[in-house]
C-alpha positions in Angstrom: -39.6 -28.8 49.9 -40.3 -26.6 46.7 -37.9 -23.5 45.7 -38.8 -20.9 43.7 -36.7 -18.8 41.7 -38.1 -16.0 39.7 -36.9 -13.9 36.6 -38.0 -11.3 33.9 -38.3 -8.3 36.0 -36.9 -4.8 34.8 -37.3 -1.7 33.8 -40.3 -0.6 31.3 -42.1 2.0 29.8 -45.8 2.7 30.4 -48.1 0.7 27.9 -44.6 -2.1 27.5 -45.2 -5.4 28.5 -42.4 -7.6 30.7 -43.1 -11.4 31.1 -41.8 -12.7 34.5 -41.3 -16.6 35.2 -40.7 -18.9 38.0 -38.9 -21.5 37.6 -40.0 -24.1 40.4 -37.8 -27.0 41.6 -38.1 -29.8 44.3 -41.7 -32.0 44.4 -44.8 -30.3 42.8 -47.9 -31.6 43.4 -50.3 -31.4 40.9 -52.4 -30.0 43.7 -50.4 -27.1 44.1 -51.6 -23.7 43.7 -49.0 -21.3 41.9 -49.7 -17.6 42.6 -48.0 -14.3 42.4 -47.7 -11.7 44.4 -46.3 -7.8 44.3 -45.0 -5.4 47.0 -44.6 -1.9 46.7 -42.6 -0.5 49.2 -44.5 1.2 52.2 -47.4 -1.3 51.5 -48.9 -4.8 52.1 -47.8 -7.8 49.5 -51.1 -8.3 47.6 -52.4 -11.5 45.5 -52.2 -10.6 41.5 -52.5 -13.9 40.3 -52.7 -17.7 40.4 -53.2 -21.1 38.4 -53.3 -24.8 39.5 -50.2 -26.8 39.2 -52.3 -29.0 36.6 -55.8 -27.4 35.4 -56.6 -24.3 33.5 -58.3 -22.4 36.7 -56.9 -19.0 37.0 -58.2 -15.8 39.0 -57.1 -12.5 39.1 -56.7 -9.3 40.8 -59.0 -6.7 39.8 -56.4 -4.2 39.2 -54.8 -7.1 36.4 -57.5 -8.3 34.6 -57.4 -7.8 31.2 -53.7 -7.0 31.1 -52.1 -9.8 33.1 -52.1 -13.6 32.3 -50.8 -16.4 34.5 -49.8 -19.7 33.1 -47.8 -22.7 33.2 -45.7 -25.2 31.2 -45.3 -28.6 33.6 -42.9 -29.6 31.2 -40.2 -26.7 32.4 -41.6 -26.5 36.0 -41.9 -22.8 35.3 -44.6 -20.6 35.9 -45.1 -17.6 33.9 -46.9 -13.9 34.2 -47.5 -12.1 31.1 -47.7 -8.4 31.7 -49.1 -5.9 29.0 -50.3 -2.5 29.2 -48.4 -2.1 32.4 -48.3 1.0 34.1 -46.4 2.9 36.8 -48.6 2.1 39.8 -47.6 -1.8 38.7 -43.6 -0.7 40.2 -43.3 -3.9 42.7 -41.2 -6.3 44.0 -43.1 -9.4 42.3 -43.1 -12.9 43.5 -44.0 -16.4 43.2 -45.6 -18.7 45.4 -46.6 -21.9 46.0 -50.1 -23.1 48.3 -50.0 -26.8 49.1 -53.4 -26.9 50.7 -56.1 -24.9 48.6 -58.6 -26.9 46.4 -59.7 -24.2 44.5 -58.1 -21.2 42.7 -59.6 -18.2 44.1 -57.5 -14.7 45.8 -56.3 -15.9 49.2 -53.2 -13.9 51.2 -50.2 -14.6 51.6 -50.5 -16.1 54.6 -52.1 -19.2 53.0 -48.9 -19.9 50.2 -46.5 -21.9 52.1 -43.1 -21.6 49.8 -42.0 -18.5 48.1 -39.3 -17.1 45.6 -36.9 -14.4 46.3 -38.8 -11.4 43.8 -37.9 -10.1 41.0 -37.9 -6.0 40.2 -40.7 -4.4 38.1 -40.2 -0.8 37.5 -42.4 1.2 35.6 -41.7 4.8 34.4 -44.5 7.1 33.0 
C-alpha cells in the first residue's frame, strides 16, 4: 500500500509560479510511475504530468509544456511539480498519483494509476 499526500497549492497571480509536492509513503517500487493530475470543477480529471519512480522519463500534457516540470527526489520520497507562467484556466484541484503497472511514461487516465493523494487547491486569478 502507498499513500500520497500532497502540498503547495494556493492562491496566485497570473504569470506566478506555485511548486506543489507529494510526499509518498508506504513501498515504492522503482517501477512506479508518479503522475499528476488536475480537476476543474464541472469537468473530467486530466493527466498533466508524470515521471518514473527511478529514471529521468517524463511526459507532459500539451497545455503544460514549457511551463510545468515534474520531478523527483528518492531520497525524500516526494514528488514535486514546478509550475511557472501559470494562468487562470490552470484553477484545479491537483493531485498525485501512483501507476504500479506501466513500463513506460507516456499520458494514460486515471483509470490506469492505482493509489492517489487527497489534492491540493490551485487558484489562479487574472
Amino acid at each position: 500500500q502507498v499513500q500520497l499526500v500532497e502540498s503547495g497549492g494556493g492562491l496566485v497571480q497570473a504569470g506566478g509560479s506555485l511548486r506543489l509536492s507529494c510526499a509518498a509513503s508506504g513501498r515504492v517500487y522503482s517501477t512506479y510511475v508518479m503522475g499528476w493530475f488536475r480537476q476543474a470543477p464541472g469537468t473530467e480529471r486530466e493527466f498533466v504530468a508524470a515521471i518514473k519512480w527511478r529514471g529521468d522519463e517524463t511526459d507532459y500534457a500539451d497545455s503544460v509544456k514549457g511551463r510545468f516540470t515534474i520531478s523527483r527526489d528518492n531520497a525524500k520520497n516526494t514528488v514535486y511539480l514546478q509550475m511557472n507562467s501559470l494562468k487562470p484556466e490552470d484553477t484545479a484541484v491537483y493531485y498525485c498519483a501512483a501507476d504500479r503497472f506501466s513500463v513506460d511514461v507516456v499520458a494514460r487516465p486515471p483509470n490506469e494509476y492505482d493509489y492517489w493523494g487527497q489534492g491540493t487547491q490551485v487558484t489562479v486569478s487574472s
